[in-house]
N, C-alpha and C positions, 0 to 999 in steps of 0.2 A: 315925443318920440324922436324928433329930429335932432333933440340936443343929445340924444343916446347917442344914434346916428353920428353924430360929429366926434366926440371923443371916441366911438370905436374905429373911426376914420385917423383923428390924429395917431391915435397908439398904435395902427399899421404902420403908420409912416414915420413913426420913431424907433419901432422896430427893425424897419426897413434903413432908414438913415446909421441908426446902430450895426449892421450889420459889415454896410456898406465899409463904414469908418476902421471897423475892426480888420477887416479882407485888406484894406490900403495897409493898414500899420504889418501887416502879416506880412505885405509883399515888399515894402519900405525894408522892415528888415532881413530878411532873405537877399535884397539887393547888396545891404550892407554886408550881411557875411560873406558875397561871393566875391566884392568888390573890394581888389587889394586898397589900404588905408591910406591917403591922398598925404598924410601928416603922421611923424612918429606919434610915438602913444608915450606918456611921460616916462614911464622906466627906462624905455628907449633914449631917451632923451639925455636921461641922467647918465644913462652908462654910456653915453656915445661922448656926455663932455665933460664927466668927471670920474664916473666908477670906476670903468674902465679901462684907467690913467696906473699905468705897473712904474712908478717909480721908485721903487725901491722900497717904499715905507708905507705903511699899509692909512688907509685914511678913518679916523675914528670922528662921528660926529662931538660937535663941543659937550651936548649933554652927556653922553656915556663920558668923556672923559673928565668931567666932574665931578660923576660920581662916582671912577674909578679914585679919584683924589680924596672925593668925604671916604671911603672906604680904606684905605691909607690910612687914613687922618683916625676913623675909628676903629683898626685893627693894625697897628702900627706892626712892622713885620719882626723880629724877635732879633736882637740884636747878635753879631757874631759872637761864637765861642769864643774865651781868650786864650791864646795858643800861649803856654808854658814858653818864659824865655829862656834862651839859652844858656849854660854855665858858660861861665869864662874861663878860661883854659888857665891850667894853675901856670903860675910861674917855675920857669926851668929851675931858679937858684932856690924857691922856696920847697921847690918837690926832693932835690938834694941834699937840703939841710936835714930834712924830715925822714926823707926815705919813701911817704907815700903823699898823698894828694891832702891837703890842711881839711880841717874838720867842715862838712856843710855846716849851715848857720841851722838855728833852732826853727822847726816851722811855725806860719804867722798864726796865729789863731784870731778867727774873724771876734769882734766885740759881740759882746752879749747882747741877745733881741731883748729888747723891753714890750711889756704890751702895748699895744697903740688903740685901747680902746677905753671908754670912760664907765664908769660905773654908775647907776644913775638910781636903782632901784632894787631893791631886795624883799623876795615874800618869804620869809624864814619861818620853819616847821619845828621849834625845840623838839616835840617826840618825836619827828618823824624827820630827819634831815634831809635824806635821801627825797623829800619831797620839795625843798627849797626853790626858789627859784631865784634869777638876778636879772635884771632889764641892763644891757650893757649897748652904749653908744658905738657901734665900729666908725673907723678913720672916713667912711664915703657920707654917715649921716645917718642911715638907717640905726634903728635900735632894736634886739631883739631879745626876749626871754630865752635862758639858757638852765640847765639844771647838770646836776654834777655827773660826773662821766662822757660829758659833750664837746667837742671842739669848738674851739674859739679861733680859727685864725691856725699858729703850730700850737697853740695850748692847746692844754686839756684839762676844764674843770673838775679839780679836786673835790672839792666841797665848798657851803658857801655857809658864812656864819651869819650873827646877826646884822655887824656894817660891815664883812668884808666879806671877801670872795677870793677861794685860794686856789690857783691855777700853774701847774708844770707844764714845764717842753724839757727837752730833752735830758737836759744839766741840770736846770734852776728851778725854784717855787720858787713864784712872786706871788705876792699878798697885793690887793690891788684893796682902796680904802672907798665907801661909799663915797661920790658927792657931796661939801658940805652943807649945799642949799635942795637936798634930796633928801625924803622922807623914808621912814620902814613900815612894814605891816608886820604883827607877829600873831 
């Protein structure tokens, strides 16, 4: 019975001890909130010796401005219109021979697009064409299945035979020729 006796003796006095410890921490901090702060607090700190610095230019830490730079770097921002240059004003003696201003010159007409993608595979449907399909390498690397009536880029597949594939834009059909080291299914 005595050894009962003792732990229900200790466990008052831990209870007790617990209590006590909790009541100081309660009044510890109470003191603290009522007691103005002996030491700035770090924000303070920052803004007393750098944030709060108005020089004209606003202060960007290094990492944001980094990856304001990969972000540049990966959406590169679109380069200016090109502003139409000026006619040169005719000549006095040549607008008198003539009577009006000499002929503008013919316009440039940009070079023909060629496709920029490889041909690599073909699933060709004799009965059924309109089922065909082409595995075509684009310029990035990726390859993908295309079937006729589908953009490619500014083409648009026409139809696709058994080694080729015939594809318009706007002016032109181009015939593009399967891969010679590529296989067919039919």
């Amino acid at each position: 019975m005595s050894v009962i006796r003792a732990i229900q003796t200790i466990s008052i006095l831990f209870l007790v001890a617990a209590g006590w410890i909790f009541t100081r921490g309660v009044a510890v901090l109470d003191e603290a909130r009522t007691e103005p702060m002996a030491e700035p607090t770090a924000i303070e700190r920052f803004l007393r010796d750098r944030g709060d610095k108005k020089d004209g230019r606003d202060y960007l830490p290094p990492l944001v401005q980094q990856a304001q730079a990969f972000a540049l770097y990966l959406n590169p921002p679109r380069p200016p219109a090109p502003t139409p240059a000026p006619k040169p004003p005719a000549a006095p003696a040549e607008v008198a021979k003539t009577g009006s201003d000499p002929k503008p010159p013919a316009p440039v007409q940009p070079p023909a697009a060629s496709p920029k993608f490889e041909l690599h595979g073909i699933s060709y449907y004799r009965a059924q064409p309109e089922r065909s399909m082409a595995l075509v390498r684009e310029p990035g690397g990726s390859r993908r299945w295309v079937r006729p009536g589908q953009q490619l880029g500014h083409l648009t597949i026409e139809r696709i035979e058994s080694t080729t594939l015939i594809c318009r834009d706007a002016t032109q059909t181009h015939v593009i020729a399967l891969m010679a080291d590529e296989g067919r299914t039919s």
